[in-house]
PDB file with one MODEL, atoms N, CA, C and O in Angstrom:
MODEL        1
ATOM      1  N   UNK A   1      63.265  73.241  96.635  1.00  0.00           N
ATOM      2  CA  UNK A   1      63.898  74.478  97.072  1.00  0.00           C
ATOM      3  C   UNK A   1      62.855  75.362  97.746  1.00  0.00           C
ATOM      4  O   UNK A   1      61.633  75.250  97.649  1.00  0.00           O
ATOM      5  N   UNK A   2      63.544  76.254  98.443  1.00  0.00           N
ATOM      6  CA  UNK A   2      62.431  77.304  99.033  1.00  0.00           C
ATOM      7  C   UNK A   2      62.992  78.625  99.245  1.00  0.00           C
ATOM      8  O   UNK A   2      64.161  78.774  99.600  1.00  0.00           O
ATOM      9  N   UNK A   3      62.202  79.578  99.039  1.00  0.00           N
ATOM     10  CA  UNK A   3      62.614  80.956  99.187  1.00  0.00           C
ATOM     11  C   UNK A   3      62.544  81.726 100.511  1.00  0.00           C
ATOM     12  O   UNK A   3      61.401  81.941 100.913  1.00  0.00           O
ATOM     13  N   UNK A   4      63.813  82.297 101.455  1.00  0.00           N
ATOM     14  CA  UNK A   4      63.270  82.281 102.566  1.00  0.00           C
ATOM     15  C   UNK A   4      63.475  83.989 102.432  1.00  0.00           C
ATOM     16  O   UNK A   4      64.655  84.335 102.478  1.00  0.00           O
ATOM     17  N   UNK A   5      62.663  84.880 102.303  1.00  0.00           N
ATOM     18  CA  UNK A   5      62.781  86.023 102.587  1.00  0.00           C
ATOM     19  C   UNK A   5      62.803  87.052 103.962  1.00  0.00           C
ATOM     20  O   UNK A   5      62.582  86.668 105.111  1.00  0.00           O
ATOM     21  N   UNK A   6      63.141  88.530 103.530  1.00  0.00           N
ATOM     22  CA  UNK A   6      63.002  89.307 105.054  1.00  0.00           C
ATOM     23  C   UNK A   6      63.934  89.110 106.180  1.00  0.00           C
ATOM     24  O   UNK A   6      63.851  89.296 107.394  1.00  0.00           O
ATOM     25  N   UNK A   7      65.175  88.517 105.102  1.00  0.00           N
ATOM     26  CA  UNK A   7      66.343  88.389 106.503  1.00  0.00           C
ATOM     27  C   UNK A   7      66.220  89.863 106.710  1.00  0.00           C
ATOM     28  O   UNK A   7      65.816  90.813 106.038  1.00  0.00           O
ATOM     29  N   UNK A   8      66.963  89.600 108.467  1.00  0.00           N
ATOM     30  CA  UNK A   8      66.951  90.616 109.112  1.00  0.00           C
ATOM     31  C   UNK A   8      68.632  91.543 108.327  1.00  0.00           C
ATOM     32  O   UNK A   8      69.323  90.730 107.713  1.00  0.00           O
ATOM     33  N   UNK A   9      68.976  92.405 108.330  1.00  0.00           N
ATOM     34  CA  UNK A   9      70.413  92.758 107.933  1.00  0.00           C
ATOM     35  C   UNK A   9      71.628  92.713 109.145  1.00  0.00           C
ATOM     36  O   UNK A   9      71.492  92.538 110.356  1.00  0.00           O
ATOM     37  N   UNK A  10      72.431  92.861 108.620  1.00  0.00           N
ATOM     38  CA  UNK A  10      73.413  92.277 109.808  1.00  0.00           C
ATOM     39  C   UNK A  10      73.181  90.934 111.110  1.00  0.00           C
ATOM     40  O   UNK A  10      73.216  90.790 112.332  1.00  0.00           O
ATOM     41  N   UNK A  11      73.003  90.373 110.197  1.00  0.00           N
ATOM     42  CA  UNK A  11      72.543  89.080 110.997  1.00  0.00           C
ATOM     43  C   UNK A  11      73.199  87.852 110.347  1.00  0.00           C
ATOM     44  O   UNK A  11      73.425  87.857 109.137  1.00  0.00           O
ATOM     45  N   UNK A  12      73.494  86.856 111.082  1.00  0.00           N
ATOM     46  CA  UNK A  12      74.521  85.820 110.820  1.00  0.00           C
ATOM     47  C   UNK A  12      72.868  84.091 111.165  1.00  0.00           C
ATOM     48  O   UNK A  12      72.569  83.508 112.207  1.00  0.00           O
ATOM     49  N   UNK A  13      72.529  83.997 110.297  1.00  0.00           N
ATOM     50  CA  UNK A  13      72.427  82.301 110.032  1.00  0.00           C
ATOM     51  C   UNK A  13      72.501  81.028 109.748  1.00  0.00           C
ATOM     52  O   UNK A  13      73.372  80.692 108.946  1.00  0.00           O
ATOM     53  N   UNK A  14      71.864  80.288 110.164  1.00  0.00           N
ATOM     54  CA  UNK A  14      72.170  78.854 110.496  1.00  0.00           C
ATOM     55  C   UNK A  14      70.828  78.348 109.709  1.00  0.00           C
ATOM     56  O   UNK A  14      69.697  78.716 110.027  1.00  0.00           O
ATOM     57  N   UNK A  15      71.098  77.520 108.719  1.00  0.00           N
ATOM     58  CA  UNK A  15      70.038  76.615 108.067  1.00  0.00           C
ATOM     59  C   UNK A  15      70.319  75.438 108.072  1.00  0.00           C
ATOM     60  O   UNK A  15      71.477  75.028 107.984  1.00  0.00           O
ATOM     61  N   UNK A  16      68.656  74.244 108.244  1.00  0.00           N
ATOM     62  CA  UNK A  16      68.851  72.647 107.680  1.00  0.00           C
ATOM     63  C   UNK A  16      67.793  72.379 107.475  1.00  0.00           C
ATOM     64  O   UNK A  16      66.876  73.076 107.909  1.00  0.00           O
ATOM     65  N   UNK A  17      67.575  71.242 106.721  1.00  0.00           N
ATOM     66  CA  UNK A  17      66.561  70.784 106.712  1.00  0.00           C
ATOM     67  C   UNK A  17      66.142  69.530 106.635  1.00  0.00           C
ATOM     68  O   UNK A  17      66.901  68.717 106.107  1.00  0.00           O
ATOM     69  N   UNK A  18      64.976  69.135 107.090  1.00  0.00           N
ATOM     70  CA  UNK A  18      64.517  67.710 107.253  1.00  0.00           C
ATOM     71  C   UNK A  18      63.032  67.280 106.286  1.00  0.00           C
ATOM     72  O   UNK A  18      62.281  68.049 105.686  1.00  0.00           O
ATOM     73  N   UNK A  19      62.969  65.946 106.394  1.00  0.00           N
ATOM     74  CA  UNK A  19      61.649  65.489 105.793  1.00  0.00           C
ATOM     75  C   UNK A  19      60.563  65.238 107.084  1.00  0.00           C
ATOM     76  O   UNK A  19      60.720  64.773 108.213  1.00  0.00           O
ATOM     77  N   UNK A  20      59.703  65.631 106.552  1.00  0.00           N
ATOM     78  CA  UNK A  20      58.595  64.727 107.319  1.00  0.00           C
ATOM     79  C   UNK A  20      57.270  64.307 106.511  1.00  0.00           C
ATOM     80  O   UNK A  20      56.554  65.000 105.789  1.00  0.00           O
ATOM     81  N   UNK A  21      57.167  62.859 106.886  1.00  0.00           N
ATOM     82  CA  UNK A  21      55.599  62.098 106.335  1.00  0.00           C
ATOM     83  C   UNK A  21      55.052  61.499 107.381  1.00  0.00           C
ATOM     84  O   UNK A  21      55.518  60.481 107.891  1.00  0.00           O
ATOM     85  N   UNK A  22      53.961  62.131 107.792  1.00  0.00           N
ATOM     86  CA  UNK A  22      53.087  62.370 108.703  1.00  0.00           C
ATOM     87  C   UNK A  22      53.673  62.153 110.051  1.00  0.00           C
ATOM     88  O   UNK A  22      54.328  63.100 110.486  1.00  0.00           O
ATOM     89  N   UNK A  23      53.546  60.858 110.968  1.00  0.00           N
ATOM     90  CA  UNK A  23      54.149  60.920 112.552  1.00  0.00           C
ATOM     91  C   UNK A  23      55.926  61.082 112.364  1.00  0.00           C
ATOM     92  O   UNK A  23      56.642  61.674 113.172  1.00  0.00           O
ATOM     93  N   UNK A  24      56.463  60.315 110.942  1.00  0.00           N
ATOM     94  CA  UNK A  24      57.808  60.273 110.850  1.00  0.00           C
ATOM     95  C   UNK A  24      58.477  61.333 110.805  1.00  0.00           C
ATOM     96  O   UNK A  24      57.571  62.003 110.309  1.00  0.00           O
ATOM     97  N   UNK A  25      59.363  62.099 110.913  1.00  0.00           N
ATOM     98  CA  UNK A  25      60.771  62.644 111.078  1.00  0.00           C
ATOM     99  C   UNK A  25      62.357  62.392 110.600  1.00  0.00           C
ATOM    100  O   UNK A  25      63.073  61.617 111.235  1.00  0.00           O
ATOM    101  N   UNK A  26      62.727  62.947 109.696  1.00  0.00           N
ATOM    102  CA  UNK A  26      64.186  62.450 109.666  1.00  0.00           C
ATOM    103  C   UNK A  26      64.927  63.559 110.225  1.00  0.00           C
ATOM    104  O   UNK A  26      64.454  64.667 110.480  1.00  0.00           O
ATOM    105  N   UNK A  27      66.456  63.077 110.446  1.00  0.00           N
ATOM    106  CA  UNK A  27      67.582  64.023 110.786  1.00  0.00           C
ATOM    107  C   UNK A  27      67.366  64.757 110.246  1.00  0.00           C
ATOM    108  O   UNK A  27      66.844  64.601 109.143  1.00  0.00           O
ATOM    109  N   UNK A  28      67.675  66.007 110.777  1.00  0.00           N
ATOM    110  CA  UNK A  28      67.945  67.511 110.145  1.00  0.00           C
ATOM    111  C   UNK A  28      69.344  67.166 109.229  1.00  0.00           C
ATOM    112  O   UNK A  28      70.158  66.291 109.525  1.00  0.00           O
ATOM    113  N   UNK A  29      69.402  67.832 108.354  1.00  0.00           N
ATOM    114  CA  UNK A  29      70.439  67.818 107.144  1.00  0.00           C
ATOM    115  C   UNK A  29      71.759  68.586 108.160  1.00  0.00           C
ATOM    116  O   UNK A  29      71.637  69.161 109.242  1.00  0.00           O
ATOM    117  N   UNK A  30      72.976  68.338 107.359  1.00  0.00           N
ATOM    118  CA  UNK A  30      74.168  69.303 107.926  1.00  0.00           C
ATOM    119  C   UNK A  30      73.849  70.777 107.627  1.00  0.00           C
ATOM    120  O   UNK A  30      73.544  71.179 106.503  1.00  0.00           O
ATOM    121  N   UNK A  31      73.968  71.760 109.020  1.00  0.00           N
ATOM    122  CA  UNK A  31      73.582  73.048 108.966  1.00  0.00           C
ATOM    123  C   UNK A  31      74.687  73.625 107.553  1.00  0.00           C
ATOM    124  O   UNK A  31      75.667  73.087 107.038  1.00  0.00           O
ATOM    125  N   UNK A  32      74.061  74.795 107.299  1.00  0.00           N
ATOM    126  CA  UNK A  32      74.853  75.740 106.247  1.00  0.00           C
ATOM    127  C   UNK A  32      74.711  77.022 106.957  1.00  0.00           C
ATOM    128  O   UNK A  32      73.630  77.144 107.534  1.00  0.00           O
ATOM    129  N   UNK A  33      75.563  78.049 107.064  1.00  0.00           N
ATOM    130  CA  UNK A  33      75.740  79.002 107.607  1.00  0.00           C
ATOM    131  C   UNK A  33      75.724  80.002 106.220  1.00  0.00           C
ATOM    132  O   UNK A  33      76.100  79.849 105.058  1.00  0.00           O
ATOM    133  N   UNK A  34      74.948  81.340 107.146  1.00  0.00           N
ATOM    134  CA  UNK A  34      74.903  82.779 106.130  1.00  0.00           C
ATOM    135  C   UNK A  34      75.092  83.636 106.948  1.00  0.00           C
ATOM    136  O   UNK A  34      74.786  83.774 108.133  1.00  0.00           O
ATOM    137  N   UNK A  35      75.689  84.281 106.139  1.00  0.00           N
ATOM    138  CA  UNK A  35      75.679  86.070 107.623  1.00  0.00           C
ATOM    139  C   UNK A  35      75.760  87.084 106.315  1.00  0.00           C
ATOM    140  O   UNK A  35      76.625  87.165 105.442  1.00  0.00           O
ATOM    141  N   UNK A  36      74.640  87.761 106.492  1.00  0.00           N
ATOM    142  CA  UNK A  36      74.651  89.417 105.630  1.00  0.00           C
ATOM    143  C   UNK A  36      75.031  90.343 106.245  1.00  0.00           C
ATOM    144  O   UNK A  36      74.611  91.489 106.084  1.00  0.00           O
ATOM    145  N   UNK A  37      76.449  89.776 107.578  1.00  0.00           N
ATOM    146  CA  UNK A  37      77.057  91.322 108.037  1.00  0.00           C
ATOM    147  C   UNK A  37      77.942  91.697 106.945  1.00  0.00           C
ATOM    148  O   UNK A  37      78.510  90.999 106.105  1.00  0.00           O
ATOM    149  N   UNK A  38      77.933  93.017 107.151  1.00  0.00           N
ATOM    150  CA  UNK A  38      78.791  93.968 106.145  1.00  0.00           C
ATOM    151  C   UNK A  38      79.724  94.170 107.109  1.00  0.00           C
ATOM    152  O   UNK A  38      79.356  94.811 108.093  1.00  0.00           O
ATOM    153  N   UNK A  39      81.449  93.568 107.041  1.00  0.00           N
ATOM    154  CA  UNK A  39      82.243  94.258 107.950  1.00  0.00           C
ATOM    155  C   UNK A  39      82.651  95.742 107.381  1.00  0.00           C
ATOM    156  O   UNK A  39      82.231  96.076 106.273  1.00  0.00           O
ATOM    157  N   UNK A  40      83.435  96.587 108.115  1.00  0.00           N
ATOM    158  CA  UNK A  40      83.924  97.850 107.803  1.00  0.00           C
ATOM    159  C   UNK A  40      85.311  97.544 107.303  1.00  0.00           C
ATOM    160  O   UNK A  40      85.913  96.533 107.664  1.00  0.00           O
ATOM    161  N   UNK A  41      85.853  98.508 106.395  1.00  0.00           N
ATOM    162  CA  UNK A  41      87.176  97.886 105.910  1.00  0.00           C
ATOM    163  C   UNK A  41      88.208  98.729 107.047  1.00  0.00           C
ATOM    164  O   UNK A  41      87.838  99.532 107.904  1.00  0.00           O
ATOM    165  N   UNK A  42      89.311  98.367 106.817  1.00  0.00           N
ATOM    166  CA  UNK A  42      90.708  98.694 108.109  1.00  0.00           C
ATOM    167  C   UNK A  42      91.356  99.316 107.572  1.00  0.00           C
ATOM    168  O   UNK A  42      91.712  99.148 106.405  1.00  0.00           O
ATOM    169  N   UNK A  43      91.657 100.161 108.277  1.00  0.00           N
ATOM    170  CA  UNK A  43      93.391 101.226 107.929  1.00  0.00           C
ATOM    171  C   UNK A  43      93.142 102.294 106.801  1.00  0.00           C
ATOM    172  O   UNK A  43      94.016 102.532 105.966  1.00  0.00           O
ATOM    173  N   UNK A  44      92.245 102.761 106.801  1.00  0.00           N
ATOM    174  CA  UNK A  44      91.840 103.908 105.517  1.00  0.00           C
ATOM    175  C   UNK A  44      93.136 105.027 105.723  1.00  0.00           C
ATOM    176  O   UNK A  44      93.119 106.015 106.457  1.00  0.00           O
ATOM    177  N   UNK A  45      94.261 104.559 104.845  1.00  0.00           N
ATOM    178  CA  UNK A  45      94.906 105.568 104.485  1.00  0.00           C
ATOM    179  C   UNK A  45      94.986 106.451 103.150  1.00  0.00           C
ATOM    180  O   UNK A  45      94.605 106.089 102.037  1.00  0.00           O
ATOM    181  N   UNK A  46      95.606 107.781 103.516  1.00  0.00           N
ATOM    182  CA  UNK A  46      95.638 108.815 102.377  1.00  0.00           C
ATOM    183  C   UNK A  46      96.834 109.320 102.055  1.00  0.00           C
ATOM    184  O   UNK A  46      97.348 110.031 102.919  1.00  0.00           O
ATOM    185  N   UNK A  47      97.587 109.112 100.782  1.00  0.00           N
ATOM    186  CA  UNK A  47      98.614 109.424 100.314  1.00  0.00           C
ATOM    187  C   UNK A  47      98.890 110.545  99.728  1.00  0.00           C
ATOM    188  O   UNK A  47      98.222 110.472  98.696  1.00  0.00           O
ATOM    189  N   UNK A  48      99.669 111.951  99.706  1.00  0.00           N
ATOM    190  CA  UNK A  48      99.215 112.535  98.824  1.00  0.00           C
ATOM    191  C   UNK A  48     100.341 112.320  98.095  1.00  0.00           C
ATOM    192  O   UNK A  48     101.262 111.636  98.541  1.00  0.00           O
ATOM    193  N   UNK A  49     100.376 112.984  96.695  1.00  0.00           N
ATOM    194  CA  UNK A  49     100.950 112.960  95.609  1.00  0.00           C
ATOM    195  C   UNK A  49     101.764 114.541  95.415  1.00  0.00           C
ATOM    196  O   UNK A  49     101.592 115.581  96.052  1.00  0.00           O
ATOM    197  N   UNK A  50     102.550 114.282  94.454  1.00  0.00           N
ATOM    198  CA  UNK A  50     103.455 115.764  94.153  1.00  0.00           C
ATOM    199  C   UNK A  50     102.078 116.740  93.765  1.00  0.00           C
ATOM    200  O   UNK A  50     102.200 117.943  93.996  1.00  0.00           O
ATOM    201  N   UNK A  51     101.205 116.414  93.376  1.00  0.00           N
ATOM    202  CA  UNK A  51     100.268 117.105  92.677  1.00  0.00           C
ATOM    203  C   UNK A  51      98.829 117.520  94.043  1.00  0.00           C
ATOM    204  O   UNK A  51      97.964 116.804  94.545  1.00  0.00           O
ATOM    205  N   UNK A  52      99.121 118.730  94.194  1.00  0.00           N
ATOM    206  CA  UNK A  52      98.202 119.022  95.357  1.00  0.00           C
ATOM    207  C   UNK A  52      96.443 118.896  95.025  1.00  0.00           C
ATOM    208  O   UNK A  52      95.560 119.210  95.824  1.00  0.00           O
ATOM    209  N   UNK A  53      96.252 118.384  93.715  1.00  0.00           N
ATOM    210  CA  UNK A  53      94.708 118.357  93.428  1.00  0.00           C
ATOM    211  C   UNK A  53      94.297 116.698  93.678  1.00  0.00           C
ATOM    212  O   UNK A  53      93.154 116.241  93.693  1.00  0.00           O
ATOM    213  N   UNK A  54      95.615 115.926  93.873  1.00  0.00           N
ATOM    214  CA  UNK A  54      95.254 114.455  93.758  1.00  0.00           C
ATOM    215  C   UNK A  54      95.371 113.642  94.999  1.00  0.00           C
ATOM    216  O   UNK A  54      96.421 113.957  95.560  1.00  0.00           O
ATOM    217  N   UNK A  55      94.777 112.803  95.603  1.00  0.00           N
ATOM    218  CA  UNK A  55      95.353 111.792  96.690  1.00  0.00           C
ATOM    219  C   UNK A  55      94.677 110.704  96.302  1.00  0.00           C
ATOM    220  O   UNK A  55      93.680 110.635  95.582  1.00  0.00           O
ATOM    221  N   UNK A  56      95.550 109.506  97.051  1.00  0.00           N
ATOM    222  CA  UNK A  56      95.160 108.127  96.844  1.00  0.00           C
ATOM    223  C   UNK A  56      95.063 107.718  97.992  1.00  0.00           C
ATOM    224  O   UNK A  56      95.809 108.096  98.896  1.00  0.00           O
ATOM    225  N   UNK A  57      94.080 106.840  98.140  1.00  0.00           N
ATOM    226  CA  UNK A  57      93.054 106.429  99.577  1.00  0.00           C
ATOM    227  C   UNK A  57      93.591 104.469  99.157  1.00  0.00           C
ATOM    228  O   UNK A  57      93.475 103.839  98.105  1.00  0.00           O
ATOM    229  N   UNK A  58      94.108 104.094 100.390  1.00  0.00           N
ATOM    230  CA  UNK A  58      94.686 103.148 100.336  1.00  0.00           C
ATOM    231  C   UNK A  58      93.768 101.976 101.586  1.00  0.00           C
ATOM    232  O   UNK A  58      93.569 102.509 102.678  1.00  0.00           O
ATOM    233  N   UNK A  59      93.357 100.802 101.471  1.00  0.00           N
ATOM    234  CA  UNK A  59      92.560 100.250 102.631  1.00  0.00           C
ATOM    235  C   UNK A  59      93.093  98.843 102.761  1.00  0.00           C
ATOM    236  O   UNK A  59      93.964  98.356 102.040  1.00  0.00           O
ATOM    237  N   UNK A  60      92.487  98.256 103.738  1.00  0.00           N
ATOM    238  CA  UNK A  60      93.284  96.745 104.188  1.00  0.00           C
ATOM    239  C   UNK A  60      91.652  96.090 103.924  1.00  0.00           C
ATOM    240  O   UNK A  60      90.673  96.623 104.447  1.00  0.00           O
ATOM    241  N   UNK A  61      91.563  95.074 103.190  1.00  0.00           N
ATOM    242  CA  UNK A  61      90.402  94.482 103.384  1.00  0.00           C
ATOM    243  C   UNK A  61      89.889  93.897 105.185  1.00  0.00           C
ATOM    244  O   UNK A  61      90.520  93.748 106.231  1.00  0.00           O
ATOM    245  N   UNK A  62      88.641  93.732 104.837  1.00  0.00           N
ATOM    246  CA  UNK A  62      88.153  93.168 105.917  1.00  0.00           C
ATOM    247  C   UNK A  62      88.539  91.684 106.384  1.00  0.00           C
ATOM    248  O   UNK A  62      88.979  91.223 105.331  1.00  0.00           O
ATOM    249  N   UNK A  63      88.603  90.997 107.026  1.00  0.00           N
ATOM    250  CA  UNK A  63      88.756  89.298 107.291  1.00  0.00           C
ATOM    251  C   UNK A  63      87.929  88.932 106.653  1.00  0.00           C
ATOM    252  O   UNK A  63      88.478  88.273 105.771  1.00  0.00           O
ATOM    253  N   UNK A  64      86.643  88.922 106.468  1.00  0.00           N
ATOM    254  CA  UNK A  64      85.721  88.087 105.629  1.00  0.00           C
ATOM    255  C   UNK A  64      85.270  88.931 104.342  1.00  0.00           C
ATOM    256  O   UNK A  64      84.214  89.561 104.282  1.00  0.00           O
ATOM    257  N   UNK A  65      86.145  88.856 103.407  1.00  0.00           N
ATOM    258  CA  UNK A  65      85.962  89.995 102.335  1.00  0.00           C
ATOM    259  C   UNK A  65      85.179  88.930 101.220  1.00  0.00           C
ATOM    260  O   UNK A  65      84.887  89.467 100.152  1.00  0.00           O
ATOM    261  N   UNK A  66      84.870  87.708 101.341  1.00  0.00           N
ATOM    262  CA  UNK A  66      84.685  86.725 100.103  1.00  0.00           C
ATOM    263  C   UNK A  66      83.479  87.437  99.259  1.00  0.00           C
ATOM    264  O   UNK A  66      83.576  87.339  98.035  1.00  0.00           O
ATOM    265  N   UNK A  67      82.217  88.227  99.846  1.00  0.00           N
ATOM    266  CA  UNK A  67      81.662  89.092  99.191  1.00  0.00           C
ATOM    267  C   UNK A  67      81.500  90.474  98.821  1.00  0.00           C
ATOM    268  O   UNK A  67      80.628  90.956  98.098  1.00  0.00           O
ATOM    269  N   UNK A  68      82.123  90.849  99.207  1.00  0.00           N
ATOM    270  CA  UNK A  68      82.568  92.143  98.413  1.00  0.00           C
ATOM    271  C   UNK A  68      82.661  91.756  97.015  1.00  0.00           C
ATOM    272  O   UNK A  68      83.191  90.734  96.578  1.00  0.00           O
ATOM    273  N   UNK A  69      82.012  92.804  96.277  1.00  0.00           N
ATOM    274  CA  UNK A  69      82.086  92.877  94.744  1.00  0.00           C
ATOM    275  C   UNK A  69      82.298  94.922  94.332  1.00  0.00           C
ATOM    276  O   UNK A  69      82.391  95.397  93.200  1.00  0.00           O
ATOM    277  N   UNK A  70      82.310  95.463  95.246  1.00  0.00           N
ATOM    278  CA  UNK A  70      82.726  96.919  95.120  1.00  0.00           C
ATOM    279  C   UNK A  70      83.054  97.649  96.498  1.00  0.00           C
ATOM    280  O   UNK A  70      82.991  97.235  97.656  1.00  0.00           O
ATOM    281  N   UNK A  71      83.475  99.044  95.897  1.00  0.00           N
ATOM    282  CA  UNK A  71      83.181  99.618  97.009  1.00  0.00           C
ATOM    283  C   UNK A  71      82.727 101.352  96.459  1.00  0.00           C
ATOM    284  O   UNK A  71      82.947 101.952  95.407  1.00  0.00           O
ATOM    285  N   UNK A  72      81.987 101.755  97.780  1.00  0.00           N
ATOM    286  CA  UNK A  72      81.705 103.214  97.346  1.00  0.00           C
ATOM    287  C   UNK A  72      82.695 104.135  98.163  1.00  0.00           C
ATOM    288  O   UNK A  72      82.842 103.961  99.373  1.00  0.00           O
ATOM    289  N   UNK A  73      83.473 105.271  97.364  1.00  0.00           N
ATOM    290  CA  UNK A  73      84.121 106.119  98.038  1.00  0.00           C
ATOM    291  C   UNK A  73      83.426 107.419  98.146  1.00  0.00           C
ATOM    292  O   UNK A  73      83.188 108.079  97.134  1.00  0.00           O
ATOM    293  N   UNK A  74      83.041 107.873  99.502  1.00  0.00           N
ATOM    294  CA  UNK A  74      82.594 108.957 100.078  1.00  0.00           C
ATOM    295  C   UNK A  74      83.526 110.538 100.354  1.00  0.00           C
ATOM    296  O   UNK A  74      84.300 110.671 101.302  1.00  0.00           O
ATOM    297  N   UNK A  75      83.290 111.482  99.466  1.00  0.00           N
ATOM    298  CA  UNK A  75      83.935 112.418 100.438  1.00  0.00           C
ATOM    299  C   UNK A  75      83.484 113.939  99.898  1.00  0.00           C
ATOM    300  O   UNK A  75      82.963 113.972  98.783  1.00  0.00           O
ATOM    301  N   UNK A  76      83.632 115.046 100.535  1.00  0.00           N
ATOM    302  CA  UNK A  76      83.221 116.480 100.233  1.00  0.00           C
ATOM    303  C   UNK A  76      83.742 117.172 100.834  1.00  0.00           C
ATOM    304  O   UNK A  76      84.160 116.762 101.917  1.00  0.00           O
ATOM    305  N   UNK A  77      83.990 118.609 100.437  1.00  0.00           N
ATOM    306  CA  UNK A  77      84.697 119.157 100.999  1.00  0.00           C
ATOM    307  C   UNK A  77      84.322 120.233 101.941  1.00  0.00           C
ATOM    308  O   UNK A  77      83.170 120.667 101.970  1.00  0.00           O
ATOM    309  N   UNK A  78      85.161 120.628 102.630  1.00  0.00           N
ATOM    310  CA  UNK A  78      85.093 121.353 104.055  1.00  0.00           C
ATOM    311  C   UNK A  78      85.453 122.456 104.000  1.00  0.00           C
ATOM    312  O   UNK A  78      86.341 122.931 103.292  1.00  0.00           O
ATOM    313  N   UNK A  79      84.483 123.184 105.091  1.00  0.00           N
ATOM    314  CA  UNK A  79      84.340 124.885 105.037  1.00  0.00           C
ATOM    315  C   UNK A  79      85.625 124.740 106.063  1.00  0.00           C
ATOM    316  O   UNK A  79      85.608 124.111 107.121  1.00  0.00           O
ATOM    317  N   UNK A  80      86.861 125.542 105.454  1.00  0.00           N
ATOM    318  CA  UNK A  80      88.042 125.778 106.857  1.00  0.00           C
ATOM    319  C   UNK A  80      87.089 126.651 108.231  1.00  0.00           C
ATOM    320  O   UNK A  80      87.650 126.930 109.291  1.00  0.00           O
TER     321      UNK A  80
ENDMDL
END
C-alpha cells in the first residue's frame, strides 16, 4: 500500500498501478477513480410554519451525494 498525500481539493483522480524489476514492466492495473469535489446541494427551499419564530429549509441532494455524511446550516440575521 501507499499513502498518497496533498491532494489538491476539488479535484477529480485517476489511479493504477504497476510492478517493475529492473528493465521489466508490467501493465498498469485497472484505473480507480477519486474526486474530492464537494458538489453544492439544489433547490434550497424555505417553508414557513403557522408559528412566525420557526421555518423549515428543505434541499434536493446533489447527483453524487454517496459522500456526504452531514451538513452545516448557515444563517443570521439582518439589519431591515
Amino acid at each position: 500500500s501507499y499513502l498518497i498525500e496533498n491532494l489538491k481539493p476539488l479535484t477529480n483522480y485517476e489511479f493504477a498501478v504497476r510492478t517493475i524489476d529492473g528493465d521489466l514492466e508490467s501493465d498498469y492495473s485497472m484505473a480507480i477513480e477519486y474526486s474530492n469535489v464537494i458538489y453544492p446541494i439544489k433547490q434550497l427551499n424555505m417553508i414557513t410554519n403557522n408559528d412566525p419564530s420557526k421555518v423549515t429549509l428543505t434541499w434536493q441532494l446533489p447527483d453524487d451525494a454517496s459522500g456526504i455524511r452531514s451538513f452545516n446550516i448557515y444563517y443570521n440575521e439582518q439589519d431591515e
